[in-house]
Biotite code that builds the C-alpha atoms (Angstrom):
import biotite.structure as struc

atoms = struc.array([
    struc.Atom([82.937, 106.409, 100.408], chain_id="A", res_id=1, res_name="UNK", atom_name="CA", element="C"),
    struc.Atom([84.397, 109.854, 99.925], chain_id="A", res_id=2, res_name="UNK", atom_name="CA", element="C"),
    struc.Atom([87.454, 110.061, 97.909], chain_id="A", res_id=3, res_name="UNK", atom_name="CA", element="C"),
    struc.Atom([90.359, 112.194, 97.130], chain_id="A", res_id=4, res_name="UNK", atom_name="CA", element="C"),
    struc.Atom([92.531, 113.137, 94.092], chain_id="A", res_id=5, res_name="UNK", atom_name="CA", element="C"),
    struc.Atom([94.989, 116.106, 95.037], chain_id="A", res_id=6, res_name="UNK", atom_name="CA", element="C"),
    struc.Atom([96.321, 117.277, 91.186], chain_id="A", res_id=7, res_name="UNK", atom_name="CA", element="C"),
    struc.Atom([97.479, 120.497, 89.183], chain_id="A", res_id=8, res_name="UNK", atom_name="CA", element="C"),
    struc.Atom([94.059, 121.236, 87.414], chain_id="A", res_id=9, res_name="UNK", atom_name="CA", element="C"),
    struc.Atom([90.481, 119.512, 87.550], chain_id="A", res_id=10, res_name="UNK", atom_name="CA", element="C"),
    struc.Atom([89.743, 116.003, 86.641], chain_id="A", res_id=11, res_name="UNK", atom_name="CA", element="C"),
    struc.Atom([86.054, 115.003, 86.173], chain_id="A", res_id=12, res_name="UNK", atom_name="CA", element="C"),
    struc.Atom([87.121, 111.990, 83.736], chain_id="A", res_id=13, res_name="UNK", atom_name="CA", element="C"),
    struc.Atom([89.653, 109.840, 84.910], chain_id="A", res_id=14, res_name="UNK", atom_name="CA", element="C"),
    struc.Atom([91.164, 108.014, 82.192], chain_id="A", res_id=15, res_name="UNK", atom_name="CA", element="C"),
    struc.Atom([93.921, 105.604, 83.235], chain_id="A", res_id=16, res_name="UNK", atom_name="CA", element="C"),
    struc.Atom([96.176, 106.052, 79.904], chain_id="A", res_id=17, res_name="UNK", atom_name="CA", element="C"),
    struc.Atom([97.777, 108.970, 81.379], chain_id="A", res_id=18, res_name="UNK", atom_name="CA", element="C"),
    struc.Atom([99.169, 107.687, 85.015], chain_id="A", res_id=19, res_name="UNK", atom_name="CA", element="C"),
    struc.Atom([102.585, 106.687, 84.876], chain_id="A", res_id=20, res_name="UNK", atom_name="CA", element="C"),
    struc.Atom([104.037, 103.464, 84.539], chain_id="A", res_id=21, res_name="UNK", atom_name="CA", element="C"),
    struc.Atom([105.835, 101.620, 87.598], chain_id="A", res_id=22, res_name="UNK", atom_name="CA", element="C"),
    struc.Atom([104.176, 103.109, 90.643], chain_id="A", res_id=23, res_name="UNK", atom_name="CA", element="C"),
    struc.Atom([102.933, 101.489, 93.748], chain_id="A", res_id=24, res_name="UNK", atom_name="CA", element="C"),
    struc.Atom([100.534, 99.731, 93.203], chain_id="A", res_id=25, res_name="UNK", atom_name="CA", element="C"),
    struc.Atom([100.862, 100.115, 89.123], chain_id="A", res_id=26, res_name="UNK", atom_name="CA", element="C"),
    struc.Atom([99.114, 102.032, 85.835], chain_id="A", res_id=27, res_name="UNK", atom_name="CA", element="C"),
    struc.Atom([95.978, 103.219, 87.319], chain_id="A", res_id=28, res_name="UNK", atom_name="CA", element="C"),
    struc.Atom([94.228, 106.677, 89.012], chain_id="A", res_id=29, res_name="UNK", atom_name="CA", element="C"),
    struc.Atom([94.879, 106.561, 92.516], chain_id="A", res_id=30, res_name="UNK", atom_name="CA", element="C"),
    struc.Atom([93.161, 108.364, 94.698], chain_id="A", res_id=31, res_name="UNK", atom_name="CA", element="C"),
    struc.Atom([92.990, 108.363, 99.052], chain_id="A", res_id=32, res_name="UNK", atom_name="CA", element="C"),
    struc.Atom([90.426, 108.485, 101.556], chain_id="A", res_id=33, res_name="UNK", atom_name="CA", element="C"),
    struc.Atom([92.842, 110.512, 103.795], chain_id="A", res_id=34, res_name="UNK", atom_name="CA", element="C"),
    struc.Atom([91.967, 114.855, 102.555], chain_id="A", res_id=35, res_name="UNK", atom_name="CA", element="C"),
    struc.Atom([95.376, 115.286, 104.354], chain_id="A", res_id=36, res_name="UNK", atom_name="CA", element="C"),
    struc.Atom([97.558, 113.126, 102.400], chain_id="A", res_id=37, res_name="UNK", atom_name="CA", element="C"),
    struc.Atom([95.679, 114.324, 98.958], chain_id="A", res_id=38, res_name="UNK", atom_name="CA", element="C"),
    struc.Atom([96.639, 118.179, 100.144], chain_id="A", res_id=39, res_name="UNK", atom_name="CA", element="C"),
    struc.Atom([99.897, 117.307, 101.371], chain_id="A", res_id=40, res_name="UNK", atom_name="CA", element="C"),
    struc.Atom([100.503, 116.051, 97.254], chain_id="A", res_id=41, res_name="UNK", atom_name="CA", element="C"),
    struc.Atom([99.075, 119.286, 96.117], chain_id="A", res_id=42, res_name="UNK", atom_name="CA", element="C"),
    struc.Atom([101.258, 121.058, 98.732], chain_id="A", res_id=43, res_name="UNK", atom_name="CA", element="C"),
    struc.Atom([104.056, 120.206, 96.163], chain_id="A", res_id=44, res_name="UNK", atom_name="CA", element="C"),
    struc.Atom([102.478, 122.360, 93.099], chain_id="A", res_id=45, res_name="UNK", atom_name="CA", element="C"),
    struc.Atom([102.272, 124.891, 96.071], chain_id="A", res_id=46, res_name="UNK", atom_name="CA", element="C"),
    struc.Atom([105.731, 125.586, 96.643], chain_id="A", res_id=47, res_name="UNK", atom_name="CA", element="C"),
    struc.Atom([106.366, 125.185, 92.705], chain_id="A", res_id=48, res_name="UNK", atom_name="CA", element="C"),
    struc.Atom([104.489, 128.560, 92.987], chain_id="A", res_id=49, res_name="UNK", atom_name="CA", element="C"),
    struc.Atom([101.217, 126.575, 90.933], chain_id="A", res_id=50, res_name="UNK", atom_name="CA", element="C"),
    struc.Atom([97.791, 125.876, 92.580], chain_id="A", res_id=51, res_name="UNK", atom_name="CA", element="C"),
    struc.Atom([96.059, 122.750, 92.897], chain_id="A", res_id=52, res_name="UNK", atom_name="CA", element="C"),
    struc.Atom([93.162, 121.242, 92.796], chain_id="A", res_id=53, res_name="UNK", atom_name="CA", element="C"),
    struc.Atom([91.725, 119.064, 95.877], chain_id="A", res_id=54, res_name="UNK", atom_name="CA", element="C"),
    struc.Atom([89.109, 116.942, 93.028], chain_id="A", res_id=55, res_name="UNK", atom_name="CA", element="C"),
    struc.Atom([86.211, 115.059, 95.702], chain_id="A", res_id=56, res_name="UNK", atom_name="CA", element="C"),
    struc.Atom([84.271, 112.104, 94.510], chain_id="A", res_id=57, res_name="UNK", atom_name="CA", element="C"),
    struc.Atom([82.296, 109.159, 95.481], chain_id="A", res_id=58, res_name="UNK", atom_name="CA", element="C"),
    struc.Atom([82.589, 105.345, 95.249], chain_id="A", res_id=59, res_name="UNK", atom_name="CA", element="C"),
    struc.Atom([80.707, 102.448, 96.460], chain_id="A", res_id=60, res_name="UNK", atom_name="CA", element="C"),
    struc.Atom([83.627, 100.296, 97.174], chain_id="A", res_id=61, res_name="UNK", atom_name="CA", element="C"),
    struc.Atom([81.265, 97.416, 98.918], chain_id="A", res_id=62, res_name="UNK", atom_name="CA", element="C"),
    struc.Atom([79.915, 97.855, 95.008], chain_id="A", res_id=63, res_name="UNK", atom_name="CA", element="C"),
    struc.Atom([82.717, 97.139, 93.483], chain_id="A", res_id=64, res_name="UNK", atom_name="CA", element="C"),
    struc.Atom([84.042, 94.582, 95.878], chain_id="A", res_id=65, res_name="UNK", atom_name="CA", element="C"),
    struc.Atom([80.768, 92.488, 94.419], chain_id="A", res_id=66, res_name="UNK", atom_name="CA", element="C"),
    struc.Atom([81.333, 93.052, 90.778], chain_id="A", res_id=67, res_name="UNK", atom_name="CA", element="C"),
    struc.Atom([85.139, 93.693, 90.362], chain_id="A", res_id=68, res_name="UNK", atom_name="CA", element="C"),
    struc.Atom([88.550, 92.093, 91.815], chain_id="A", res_id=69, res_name="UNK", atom_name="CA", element="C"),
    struc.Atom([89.591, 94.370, 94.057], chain_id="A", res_id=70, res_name="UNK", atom_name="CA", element="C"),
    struc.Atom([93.434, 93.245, 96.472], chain_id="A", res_id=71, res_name="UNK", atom_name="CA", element="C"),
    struc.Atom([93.193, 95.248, 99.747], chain_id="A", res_id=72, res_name="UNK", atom_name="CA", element="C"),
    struc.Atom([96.655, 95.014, 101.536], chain_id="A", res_id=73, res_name="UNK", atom_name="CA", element="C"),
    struc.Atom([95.899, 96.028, 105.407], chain_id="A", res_id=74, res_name="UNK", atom_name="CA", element="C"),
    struc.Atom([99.158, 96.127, 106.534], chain_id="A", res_id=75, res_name="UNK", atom_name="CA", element="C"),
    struc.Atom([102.426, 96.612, 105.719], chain_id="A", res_id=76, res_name="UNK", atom_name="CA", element="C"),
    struc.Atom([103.891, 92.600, 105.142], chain_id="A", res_id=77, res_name="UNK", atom_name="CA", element="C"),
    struc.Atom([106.103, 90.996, 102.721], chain_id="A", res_id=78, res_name="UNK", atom_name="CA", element="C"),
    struc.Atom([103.101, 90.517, 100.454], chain_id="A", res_id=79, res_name="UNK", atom_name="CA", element="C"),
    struc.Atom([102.639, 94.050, 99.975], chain_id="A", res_id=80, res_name="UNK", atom_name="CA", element="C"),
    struc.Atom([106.161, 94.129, 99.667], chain_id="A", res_id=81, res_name="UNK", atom_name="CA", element="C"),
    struc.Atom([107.139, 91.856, 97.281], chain_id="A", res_id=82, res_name="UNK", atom_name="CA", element="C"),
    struc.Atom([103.744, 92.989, 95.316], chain_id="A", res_id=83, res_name="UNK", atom_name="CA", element="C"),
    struc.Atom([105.336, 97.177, 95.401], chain_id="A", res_id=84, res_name="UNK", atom_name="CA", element="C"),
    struc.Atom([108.273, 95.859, 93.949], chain_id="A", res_id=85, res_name="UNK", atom_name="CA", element="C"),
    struc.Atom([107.149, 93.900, 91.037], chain_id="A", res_id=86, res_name="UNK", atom_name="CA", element="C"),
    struc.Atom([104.929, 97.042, 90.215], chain_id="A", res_id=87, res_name="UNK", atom_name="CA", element="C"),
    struc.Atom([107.999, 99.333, 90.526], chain_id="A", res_id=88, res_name="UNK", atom_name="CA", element="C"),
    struc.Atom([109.919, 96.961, 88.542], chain_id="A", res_id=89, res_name="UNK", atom_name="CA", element="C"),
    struc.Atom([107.693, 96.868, 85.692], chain_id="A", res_id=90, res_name="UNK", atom_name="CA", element="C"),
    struc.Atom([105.353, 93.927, 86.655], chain_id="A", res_id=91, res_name="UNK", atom_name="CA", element="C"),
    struc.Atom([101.840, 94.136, 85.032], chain_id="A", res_id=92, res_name="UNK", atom_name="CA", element="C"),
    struc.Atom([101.111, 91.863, 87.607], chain_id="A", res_id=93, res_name="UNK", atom_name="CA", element="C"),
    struc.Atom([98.762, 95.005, 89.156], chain_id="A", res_id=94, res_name="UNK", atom_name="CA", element="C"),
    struc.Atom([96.319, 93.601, 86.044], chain_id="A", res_id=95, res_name="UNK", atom_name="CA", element="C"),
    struc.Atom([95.231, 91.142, 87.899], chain_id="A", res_id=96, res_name="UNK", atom_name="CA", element="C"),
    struc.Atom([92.967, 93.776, 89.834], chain_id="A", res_id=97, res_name="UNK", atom_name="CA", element="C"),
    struc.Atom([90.552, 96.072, 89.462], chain_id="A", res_id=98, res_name="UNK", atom_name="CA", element="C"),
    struc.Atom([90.910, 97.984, 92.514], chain_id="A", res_id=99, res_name="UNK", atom_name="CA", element="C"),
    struc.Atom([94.032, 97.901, 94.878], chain_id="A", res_id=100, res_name="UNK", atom_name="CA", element="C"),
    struc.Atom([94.360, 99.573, 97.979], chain_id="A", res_id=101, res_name="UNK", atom_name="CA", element="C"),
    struc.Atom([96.816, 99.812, 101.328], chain_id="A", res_id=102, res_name="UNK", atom_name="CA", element="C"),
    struc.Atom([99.918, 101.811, 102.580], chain_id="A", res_id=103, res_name="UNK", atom_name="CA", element="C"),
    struc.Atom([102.340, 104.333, 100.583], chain_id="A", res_id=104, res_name="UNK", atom_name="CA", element="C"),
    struc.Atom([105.606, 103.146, 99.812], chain_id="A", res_id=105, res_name="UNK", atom_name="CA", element="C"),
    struc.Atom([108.109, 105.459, 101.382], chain_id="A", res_id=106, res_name="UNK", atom_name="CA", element="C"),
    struc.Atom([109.719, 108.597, 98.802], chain_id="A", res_id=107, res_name="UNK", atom_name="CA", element="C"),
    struc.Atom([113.051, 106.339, 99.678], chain_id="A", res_id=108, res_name="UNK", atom_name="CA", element="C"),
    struc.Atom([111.661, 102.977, 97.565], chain_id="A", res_id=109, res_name="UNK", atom_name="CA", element="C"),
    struc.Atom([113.766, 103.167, 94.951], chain_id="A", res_id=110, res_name="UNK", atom_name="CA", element="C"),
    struc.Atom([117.079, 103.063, 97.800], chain_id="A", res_id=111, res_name="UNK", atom_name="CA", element="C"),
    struc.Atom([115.543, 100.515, 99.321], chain_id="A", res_id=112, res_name="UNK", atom_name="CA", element="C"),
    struc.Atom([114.783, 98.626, 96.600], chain_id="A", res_id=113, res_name="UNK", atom_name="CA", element="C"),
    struc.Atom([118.253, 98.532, 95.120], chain_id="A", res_id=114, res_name="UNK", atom_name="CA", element="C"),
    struc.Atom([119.547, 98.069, 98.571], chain_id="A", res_id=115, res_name="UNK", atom_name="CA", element="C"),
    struc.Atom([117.813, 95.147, 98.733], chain_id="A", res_id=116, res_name="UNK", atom_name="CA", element="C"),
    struc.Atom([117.997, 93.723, 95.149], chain_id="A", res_id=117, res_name="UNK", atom_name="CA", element="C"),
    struc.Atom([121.928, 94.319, 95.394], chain_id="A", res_id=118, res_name="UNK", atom_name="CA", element="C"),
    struc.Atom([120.794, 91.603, 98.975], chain_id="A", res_id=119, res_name="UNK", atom_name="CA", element="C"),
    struc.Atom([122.553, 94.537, 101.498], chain_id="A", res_id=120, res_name="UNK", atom_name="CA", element="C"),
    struc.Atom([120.123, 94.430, 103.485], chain_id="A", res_id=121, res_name="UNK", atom_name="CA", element="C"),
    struc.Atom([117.242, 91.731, 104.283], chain_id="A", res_id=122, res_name="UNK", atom_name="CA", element="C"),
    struc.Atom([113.814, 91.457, 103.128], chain_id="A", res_id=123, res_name="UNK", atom_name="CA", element="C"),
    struc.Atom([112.896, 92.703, 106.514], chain_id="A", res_id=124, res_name="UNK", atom_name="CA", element="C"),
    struc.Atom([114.440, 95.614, 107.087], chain_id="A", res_id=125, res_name="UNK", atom_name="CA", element="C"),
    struc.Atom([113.557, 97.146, 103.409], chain_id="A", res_id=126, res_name="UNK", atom_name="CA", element="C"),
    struc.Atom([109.826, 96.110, 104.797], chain_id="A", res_id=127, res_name="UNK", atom_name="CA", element="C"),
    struc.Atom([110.920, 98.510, 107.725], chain_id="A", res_id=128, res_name="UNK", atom_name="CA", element="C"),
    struc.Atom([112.074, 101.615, 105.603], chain_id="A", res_id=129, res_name="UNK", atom_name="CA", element="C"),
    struc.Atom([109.501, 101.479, 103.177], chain_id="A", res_id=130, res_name="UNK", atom_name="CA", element="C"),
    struc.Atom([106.662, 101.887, 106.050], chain_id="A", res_id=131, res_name="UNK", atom_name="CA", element="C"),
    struc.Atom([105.371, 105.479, 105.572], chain_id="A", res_id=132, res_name="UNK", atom_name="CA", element="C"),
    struc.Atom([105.026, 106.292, 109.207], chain_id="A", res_id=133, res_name="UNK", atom_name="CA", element="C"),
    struc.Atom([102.222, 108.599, 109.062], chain_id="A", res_id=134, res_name="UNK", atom_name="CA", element="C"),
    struc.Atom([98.477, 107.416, 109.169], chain_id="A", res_id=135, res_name="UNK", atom_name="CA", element="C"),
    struc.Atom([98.128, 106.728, 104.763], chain_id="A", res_id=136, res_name="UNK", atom_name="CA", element="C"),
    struc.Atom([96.459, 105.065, 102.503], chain_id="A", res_id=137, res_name="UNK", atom_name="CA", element="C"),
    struc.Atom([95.964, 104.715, 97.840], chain_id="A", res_id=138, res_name="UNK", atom_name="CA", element="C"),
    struc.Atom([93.248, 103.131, 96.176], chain_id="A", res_id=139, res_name="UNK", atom_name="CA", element="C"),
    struc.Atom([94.409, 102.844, 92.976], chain_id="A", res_id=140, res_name="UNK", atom_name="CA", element="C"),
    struc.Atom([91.719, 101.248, 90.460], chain_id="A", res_id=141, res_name="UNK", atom_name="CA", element="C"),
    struc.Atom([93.266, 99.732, 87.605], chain_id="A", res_id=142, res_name="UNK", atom_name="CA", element="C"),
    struc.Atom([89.881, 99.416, 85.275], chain_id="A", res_id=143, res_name="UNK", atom_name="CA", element="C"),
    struc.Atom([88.921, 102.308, 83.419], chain_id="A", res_id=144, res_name="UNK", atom_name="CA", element="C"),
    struc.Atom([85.092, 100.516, 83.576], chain_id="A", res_id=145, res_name="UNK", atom_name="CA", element="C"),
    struc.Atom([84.951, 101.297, 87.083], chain_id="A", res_id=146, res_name="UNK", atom_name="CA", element="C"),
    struc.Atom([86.417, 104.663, 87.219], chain_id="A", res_id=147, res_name="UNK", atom_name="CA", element="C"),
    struc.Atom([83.595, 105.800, 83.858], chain_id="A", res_id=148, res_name="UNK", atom_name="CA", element="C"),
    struc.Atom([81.054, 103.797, 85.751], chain_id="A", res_id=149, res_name="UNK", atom_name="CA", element="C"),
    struc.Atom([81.466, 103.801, 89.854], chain_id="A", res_id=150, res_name="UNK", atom_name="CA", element="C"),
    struc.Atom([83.391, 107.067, 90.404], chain_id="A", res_id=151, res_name="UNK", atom_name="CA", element="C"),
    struc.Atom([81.230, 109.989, 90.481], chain_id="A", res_id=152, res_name="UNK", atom_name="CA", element="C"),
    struc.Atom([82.629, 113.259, 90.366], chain_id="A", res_id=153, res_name="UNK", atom_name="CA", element="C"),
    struc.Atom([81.607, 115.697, 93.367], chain_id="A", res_id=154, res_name="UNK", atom_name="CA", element="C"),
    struc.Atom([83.839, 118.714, 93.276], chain_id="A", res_id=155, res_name="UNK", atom_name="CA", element="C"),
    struc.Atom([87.103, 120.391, 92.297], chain_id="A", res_id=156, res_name="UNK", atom_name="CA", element="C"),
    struc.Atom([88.320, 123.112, 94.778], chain_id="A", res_id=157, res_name="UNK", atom_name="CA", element="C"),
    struc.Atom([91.550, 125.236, 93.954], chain_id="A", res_id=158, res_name="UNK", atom_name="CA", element="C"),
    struc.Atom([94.363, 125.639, 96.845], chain_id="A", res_id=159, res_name="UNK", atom_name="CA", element="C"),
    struc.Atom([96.682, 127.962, 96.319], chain_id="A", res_id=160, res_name="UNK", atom_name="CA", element="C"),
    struc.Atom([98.869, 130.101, 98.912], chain_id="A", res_id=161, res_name="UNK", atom_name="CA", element="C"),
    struc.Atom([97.114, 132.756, 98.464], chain_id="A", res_id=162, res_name="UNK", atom_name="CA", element="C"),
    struc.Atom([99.682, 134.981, 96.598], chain_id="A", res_id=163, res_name="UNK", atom_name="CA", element="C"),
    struc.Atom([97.855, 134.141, 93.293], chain_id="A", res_id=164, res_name="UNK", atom_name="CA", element="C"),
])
């Protein structure tokens, strides 16, 4: 499976100690099968007036799904849900994985969220605004083993907007 990082400079080494805390899916490199969605991220060091780099690599996910525990959410439901929101709210419940993978929570998740901690709105309907409506997906992989061992590095190509 070909892979995607979009990023400000080159990363051949993943190493999982420097992702942030509290995202999606968790602490861990995440990475898309989608080379839209990986330049649309590096489209924001673009209008920062930076390049970035579009980093390409491999994986044999039906690899890992034999060795490792990998959670694959294919669609957006209240699992996914309620799973996005422990992450976001500090959960290290994404440790029970290896590899996780399904939809982008919207930019709006932290409104929504609150919105719906504060109960202003149901369960449902912060499902509803947290959809990313275009075509998206993260695999985020959790275990530094399988990012040293199972992702292979292919390539690191700068975009820039041409004014550099």
């Amino acid at each position: 499976m070909k892979l995607y990082h979009g990023s400000y400079c080159e990363v051949k080494k993943p190493d999982i100690s420097f992702s942030r805390d509290s995202l999606d899916f968790g602490k861990g490199f995440y990475l898309t099968d989608i080379k839209k969605q990986a330049l649309d991220w590096i489209d924001r060091f673009i209008q920062r007036g930076k390049a970035g780099c579009l980093n390409t690599y491999r994986l044999d996910l039906e690899c890992i799904k034999d060795k490792y525990k990998v959670k694959e959410f294919i669609s957006y439901d209240m699992e996914w849900l309620d799973f996005i929101l422990d992450c976001r709210n500090s959960s290290k419940r994404y440790l029970e994985y290896d590899v996780i993978i399904g939809g982008i929570a919207d930019d709006k998740v932290y409104n929504t969220i609150e919105l719906y901690e504060y109960e202003l709105i149901t369960k449902e309907e912060a499902l509803k605004r947290l959809k990313y409506h275009k075509p998206n997906n993260q695999i985020c992989i959790t275990n530094q083993e399988v990012l040293d061992i199972h992702l292979e590095f292919n390539l690191c190509e700068v975009i820039s907007d041409g004014s550099e």
